[in-house]
Backbone as numpy.savetxt, mean C-alpha at the origin, in Angstrom:
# Nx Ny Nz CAx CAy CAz Cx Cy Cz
22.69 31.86 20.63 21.61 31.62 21.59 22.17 30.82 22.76
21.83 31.44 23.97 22.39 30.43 25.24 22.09 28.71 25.15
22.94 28.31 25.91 21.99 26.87 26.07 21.22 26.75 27.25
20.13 25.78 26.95 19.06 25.66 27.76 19.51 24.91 29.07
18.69 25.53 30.26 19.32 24.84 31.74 18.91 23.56 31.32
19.78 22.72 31.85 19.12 21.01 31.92 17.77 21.17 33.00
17.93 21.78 34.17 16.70 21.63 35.25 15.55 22.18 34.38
15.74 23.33 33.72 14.35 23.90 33.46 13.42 23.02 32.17
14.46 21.83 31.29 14.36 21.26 30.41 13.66 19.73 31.16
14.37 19.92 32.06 13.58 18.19 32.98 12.19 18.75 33.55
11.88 20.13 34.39 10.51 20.65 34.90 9.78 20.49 33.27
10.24 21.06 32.24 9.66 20.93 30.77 8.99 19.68 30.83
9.66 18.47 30.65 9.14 17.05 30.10 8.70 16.59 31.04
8.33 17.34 32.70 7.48 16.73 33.70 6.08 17.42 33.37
6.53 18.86 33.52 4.73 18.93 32.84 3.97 18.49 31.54
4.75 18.30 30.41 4.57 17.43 29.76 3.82 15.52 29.84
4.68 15.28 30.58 4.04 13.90 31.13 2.73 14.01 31.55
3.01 15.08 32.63 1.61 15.18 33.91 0.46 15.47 32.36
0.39 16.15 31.98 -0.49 16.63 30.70 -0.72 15.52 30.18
-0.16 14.40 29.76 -0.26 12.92 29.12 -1.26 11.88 29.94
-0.63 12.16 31.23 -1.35 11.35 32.20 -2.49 12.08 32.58
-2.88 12.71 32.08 -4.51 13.54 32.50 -5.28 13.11 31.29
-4.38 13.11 30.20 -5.48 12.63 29.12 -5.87 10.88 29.04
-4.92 10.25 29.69 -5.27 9.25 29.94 -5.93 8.64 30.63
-6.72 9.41 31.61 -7.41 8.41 32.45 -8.98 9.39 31.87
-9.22 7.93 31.46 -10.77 8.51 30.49 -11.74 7.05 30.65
-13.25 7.54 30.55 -13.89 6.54 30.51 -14.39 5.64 29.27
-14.72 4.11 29.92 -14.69 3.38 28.39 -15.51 4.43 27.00
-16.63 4.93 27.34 -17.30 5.79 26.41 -16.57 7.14 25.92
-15.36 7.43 26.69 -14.39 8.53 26.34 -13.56 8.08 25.59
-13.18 6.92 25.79 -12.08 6.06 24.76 -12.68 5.81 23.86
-13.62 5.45 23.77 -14.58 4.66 22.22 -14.44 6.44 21.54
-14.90 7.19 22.11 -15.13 8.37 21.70 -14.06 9.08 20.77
-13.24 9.15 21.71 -11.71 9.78 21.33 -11.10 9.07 20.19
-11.19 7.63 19.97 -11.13 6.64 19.18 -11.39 6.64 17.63
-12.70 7.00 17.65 -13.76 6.91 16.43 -14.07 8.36 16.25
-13.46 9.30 16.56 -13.74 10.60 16.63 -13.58 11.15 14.94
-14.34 12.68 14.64 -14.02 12.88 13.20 -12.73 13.12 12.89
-12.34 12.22 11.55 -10.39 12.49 11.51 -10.29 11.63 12.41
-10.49 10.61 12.48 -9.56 9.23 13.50 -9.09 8.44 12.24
-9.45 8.05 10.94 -8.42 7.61 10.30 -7.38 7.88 10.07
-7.18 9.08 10.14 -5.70 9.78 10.20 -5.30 9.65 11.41
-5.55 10.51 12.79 -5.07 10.41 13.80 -4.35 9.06 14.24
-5.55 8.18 14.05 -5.10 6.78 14.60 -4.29 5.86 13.95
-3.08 6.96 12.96 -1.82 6.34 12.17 -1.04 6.62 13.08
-0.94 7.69 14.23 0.09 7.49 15.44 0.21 6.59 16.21
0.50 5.91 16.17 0.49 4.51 17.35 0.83 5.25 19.01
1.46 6.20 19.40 1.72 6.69 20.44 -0.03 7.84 20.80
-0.33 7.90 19.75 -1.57 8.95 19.77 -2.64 7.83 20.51
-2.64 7.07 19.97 -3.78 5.86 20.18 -3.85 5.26 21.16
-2.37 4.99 22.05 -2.04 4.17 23.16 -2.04 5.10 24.26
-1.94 6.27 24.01 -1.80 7.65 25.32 -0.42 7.44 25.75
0.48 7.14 24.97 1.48 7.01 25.93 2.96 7.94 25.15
3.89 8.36 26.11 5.04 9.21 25.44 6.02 8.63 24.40
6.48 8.83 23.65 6.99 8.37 22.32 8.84 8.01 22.99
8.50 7.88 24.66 10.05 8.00 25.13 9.91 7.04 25.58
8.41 6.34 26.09 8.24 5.02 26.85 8.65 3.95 26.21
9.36 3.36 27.46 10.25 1.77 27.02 9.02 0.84 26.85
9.13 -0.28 25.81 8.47 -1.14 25.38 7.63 -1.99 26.25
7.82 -2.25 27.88 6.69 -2.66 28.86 5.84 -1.54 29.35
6.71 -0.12 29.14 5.21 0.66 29.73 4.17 0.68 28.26
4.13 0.77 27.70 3.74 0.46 25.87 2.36 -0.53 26.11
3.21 -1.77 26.38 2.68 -3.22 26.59 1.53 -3.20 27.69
1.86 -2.49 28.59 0.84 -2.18 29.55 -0.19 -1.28 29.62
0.24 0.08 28.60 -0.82 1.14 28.47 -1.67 0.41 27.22
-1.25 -1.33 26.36 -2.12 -1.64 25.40 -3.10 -2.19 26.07
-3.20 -3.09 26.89 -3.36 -4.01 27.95 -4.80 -3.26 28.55
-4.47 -2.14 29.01 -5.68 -1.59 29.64 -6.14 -0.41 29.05
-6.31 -0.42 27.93 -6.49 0.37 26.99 -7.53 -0.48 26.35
-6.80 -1.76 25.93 -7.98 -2.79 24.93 -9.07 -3.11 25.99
-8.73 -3.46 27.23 -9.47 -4.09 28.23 -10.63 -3.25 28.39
-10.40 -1.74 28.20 -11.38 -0.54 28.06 -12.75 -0.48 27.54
-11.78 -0.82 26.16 -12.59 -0.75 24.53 -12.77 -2.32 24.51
-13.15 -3.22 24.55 -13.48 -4.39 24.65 -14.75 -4.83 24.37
-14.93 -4.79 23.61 -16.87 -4.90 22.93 -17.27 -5.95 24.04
-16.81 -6.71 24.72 -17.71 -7.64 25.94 -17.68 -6.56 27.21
-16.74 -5.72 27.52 -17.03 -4.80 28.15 -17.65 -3.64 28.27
-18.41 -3.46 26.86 -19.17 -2.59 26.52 -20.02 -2.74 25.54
-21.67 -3.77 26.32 -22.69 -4.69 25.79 -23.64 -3.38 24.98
-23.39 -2.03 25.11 -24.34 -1.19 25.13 -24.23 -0.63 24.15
-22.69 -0.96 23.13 -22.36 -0.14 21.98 -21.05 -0.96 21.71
-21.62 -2.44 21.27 -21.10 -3.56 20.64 -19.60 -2.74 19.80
-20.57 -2.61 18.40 -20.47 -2.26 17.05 -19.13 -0.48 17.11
-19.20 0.04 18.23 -18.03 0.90 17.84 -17.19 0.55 18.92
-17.33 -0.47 19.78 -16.63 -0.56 20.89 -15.79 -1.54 20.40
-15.54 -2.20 19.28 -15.08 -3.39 18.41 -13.93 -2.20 17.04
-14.60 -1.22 16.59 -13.84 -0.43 15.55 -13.00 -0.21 16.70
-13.07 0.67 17.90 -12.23 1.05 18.80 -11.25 0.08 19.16
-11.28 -1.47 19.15 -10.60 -2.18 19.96 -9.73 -2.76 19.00
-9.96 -2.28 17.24 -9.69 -2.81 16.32 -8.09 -2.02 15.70
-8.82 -0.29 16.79 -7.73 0.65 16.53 -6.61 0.66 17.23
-6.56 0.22 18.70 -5.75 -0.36 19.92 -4.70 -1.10 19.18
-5.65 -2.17 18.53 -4.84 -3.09 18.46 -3.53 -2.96 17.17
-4.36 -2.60 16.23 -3.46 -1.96 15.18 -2.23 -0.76 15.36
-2.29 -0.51 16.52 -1.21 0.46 17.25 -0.23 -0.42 17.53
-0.93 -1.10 18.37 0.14 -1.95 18.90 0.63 -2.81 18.39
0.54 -3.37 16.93 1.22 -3.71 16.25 2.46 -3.61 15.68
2.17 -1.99 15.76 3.69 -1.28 15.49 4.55 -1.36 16.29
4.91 -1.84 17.36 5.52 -2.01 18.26 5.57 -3.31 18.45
5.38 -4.50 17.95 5.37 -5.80 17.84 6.46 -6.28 17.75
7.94 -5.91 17.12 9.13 -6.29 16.21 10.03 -5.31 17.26
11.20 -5.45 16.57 12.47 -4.67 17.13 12.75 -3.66 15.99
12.35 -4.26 15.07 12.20 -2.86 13.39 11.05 -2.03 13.31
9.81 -2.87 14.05 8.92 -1.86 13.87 9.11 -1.04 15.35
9.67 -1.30 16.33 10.07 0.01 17.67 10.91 0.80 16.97
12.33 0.46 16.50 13.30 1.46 15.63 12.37 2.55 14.41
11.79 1.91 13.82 10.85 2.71 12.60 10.16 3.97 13.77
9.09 3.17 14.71 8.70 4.49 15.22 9.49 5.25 16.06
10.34 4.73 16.67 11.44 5.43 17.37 12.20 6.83 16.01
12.53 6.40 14.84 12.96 7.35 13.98 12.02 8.31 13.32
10.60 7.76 13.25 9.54 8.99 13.10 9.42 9.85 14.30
9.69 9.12 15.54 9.33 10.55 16.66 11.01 11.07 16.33
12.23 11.10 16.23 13.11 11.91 15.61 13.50 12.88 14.69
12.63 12.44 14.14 12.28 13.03 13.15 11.34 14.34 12.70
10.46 13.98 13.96 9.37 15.00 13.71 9.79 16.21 15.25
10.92 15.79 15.85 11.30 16.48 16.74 12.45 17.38 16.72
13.15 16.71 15.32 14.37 17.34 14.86 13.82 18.71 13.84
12.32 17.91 13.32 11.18 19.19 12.71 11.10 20.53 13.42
10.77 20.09 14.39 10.39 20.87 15.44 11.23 22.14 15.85
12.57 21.13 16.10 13.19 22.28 17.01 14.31 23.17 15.45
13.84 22.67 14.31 14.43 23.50 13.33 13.67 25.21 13.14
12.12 24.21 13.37 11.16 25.77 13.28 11.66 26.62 14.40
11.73 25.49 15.63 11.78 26.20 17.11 12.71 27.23 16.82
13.86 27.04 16.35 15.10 27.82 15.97 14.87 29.46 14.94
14.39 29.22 13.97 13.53 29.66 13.29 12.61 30.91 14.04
11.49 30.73 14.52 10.95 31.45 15.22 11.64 32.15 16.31
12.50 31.52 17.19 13.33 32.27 18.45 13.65 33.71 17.35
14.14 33.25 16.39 15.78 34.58 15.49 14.29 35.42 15.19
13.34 35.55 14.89 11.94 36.35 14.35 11.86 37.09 15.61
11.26 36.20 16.33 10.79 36.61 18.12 12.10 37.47 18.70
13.41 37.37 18.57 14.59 37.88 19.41 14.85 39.46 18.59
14.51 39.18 16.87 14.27 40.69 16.68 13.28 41.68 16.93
12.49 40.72 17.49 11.09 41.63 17.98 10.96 42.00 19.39
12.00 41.27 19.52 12.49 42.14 21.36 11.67 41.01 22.01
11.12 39.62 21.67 10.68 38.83 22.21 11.77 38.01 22.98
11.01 37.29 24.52 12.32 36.18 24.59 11.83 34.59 24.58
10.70 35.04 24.48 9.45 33.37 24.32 8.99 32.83 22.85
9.12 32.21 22.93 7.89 31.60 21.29 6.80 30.97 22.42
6.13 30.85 21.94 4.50 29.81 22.06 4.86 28.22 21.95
5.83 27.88 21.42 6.25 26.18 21.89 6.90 26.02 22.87
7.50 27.47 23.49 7.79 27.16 25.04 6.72 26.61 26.10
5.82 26.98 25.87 4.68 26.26 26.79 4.45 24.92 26.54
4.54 24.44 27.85 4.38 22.85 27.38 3.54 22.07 26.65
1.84 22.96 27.27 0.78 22.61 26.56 0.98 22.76 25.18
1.71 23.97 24.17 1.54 24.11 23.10 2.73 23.50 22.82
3.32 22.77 22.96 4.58 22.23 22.44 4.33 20.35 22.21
3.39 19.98 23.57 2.55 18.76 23.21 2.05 18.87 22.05
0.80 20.20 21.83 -0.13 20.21 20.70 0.90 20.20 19.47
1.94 20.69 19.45 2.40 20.80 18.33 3.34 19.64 17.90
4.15 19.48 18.79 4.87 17.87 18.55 3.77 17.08 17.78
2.42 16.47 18.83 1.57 15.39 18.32 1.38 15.76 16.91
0.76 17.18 16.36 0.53 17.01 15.19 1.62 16.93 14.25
2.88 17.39 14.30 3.87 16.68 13.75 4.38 15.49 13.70
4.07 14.59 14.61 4.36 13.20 14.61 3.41 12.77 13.94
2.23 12.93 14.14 1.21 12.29 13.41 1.04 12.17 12.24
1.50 13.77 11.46 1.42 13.87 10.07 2.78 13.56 9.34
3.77 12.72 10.09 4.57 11.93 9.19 4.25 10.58 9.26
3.89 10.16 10.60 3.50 8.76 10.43 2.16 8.72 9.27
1.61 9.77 8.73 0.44 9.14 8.15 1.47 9.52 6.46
2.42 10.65 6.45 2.81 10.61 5.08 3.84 8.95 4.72
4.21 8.84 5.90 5.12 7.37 5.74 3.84 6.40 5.24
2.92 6.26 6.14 1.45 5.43 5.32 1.22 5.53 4.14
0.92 6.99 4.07 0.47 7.01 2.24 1.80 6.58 1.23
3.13 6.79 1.56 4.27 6.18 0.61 4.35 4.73 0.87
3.78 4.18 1.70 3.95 2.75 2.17 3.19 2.34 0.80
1.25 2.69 1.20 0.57 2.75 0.34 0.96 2.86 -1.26
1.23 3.73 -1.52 1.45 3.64 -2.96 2.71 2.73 -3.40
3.70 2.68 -2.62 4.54 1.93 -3.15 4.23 0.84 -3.44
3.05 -0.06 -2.18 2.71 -0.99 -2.33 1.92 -1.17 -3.98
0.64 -0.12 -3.93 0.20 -0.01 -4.95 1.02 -0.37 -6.64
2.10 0.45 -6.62 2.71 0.43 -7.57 3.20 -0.84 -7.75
3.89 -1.67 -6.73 4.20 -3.39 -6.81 3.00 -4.20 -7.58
2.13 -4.30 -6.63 0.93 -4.64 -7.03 0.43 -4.86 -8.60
0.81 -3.22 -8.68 0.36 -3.12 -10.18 1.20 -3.95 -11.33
2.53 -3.37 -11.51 3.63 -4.18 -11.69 3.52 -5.82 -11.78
3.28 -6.26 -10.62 2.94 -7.72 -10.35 2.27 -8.03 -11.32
1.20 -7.31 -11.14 0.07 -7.36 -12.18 -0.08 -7.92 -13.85
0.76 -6.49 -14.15 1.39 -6.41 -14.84 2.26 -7.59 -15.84
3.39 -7.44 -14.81 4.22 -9.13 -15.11 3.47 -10.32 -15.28
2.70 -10.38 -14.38 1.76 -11.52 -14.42 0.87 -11.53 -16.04
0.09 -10.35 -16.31 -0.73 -10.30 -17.67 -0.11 -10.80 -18.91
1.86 -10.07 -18.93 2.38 -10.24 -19.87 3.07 -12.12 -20.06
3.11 -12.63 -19.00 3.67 -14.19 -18.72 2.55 -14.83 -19.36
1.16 -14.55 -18.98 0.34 -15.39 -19.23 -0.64 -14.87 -21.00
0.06 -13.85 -21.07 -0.06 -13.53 -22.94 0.90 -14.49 -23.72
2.28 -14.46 -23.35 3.09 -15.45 -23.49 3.05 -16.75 -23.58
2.30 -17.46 -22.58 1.81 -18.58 -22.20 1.17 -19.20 -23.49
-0.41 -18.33 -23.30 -1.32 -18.05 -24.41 -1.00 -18.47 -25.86
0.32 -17.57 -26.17 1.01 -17.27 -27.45 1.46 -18.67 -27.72
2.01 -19.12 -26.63 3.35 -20.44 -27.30 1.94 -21.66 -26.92
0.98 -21.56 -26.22 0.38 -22.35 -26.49 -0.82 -22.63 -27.86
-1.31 -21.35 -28.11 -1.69 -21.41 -29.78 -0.67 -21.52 -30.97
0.29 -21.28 -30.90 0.99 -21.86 -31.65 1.31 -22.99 -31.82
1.24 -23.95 -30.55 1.49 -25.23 -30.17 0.36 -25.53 -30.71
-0.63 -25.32 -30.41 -2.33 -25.84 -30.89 -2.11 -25.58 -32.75
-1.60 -25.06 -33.38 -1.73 -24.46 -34.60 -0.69 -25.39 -35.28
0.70 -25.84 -35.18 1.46 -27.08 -35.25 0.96 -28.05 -35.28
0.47 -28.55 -34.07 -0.84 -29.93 -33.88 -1.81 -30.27 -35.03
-2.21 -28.88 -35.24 -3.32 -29.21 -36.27 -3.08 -29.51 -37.81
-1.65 -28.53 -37.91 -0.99 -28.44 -39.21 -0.59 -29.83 -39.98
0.16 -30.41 -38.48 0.79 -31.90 -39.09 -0.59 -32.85 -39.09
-1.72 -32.72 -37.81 -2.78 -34.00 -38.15 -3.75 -33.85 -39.17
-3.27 -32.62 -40.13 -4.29 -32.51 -40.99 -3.29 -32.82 -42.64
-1.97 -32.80 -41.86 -1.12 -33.46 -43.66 -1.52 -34.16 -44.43
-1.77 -35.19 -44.20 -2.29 -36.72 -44.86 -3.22 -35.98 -45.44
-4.47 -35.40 -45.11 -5.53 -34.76 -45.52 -5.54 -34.40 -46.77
-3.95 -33.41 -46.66 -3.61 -32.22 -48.03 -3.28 -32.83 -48.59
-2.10 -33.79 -48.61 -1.50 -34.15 -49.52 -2.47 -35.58 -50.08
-3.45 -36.18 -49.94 -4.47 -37.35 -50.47 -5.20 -36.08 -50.99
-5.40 -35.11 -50.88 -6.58 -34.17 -51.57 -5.86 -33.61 -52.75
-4.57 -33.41 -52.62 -3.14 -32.66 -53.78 -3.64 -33.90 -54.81
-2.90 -35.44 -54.29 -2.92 -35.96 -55.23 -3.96 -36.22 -56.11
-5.29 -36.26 -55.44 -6.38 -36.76 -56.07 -6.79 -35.45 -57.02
-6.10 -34.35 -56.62 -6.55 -33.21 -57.59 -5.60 -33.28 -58.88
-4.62 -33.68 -58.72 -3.74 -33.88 -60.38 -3.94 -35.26 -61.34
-4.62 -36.46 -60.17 -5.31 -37.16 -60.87 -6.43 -36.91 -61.52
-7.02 -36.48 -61.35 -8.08 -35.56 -62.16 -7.82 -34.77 -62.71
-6.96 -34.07 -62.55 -6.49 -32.74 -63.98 -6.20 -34.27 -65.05
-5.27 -35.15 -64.64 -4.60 -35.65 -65.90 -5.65 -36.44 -66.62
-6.85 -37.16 -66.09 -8.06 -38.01 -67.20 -8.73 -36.43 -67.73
-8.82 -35.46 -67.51 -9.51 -34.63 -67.79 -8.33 -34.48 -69.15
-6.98 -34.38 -69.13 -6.34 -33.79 -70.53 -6.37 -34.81 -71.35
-6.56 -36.19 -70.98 -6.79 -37.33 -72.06 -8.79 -37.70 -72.50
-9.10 -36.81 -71.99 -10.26 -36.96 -72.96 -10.73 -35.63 -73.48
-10.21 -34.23 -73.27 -10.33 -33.51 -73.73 -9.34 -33.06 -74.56
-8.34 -34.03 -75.34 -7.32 -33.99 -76.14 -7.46 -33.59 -77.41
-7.52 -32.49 -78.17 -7.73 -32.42 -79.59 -7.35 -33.06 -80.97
-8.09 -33.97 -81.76 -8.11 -34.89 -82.41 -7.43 -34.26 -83.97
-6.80 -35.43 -84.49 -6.30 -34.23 -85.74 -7.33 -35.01 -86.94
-8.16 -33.89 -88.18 -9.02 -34.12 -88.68 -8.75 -35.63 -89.79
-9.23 -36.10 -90.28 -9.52 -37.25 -90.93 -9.35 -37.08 -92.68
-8.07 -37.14 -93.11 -8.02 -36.72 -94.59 -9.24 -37.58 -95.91
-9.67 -36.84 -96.25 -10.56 -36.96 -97.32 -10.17 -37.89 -98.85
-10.04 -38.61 -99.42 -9.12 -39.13 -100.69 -10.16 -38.35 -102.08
-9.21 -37.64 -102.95 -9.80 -36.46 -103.70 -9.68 -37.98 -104.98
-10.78 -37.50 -105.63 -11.10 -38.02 -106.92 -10.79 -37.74 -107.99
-9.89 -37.85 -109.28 -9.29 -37.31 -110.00 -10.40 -37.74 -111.54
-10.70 -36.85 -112.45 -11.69 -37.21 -113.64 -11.20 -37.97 -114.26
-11.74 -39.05 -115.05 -11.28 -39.99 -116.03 -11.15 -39.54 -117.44
């Protein structure tokens, strides 16, 4: 397969942008909207989905598309619909979290790699289908459908990285748990036994004054129930 012109690859990621920057300029009730929309718990595991911004932008354009993004969704800026204008500002912010650290930019920096190295495996894929069909286009050549399709590939690893986050955590947790139940069975154990020692020795004196007083009494019991030997008779002989 030829390689791709660099010019026609830079016109590519300009209409691309321009497409980014159209979806971004929306009103506060479009943002709350887009925000809280059906399937925004999932969606809004993209942190680049949430912020409107390209997964190529350096860390102040980021900082700035959070900035007036929250300022948007701002429940004091929007007295009329408190209560989702607060979930919305709750989702902003949790984006931008991910981008907080220098590990959490690298992390999402290697999910958009990831889901682009996805991409252009299918991309590859489909061309060899399409080139025997006498085609010379796929449908991810268009920019619009190559946005649509990137986002939902980025999105649906950042949310499978969530759910393994999730369970792993889960599984610690449990574990913890776990460890924890069996320490404090342990605990339990050496402390009833400790309690069961305690009682054993402050109750000695007890046994052994109750032992003795029981063989003192067996022994007056064998001296008065001692069998007597009978009393000989003196026999009388006739005169």
């Amino acid at each position: 397969m030829a390689e791709q012109d660099p010019g026609t690859f830079d016109h590519f990621l300009t209409e691309v942008k321009a497409i980014e920057k159209k979806d971004a300029v929306l009103t506060n009730k479009q943002q709350i909207d887009r925000l809280l929309r059906p399937g925004s718990t999932y969606f809004n595991l993209n942190p680049y989905e949430v912020l409107l911004v390209d997964p190529d932008s350096p860390a102040e354009q980021i900082r700035k598309a959070y900035r007036k993004l929250s300022i948007l969704v701002h429940p004091d800026k929007n007295e009329d619909d408190k209560e989702r204008a607060q979930k919305a500002f709750d989702a902003v912010h949790t984006a931008y979290k991910m981008f907080d650290s220098e590990d959490q930019m690298e992390y999402c920096k290697g999910v958009v790699e990831e889901a682009r190295a996805n991409i252009e495996e299918r991309m590859k894929e489909k061309r060899k289908v399409a080139k025997k069909n006498g085609k010379d286009k796929i449908e991810e050549d268009d920019p619009e459908k190559y946005k649509e399709v990137f986002g939902k590939a980025l999105t649906k690893l950042f949310a499978d990285y969530h759910i393994r986050k999730k369970q792993l955590e889960e599984r610690e947790l449990n574990e913890r748990k776990r460890q924890r139940e069996q320490e404090e069975e342990e605990a339990n154990k050496v402390k009833r036994e400790k309690e069961w020692k305690h009682e054993w020795e402050s109750t000695r004196n007890n046994r052994v004054d109750s032992w003795r007083s029981f063989q003192q009494k067996g022994s007056k019991k064998e001296k008065h129930t001692g069998l007597k030997p009978p009393k000989l008779k003196t026999e009388k002989r006739p005169e």
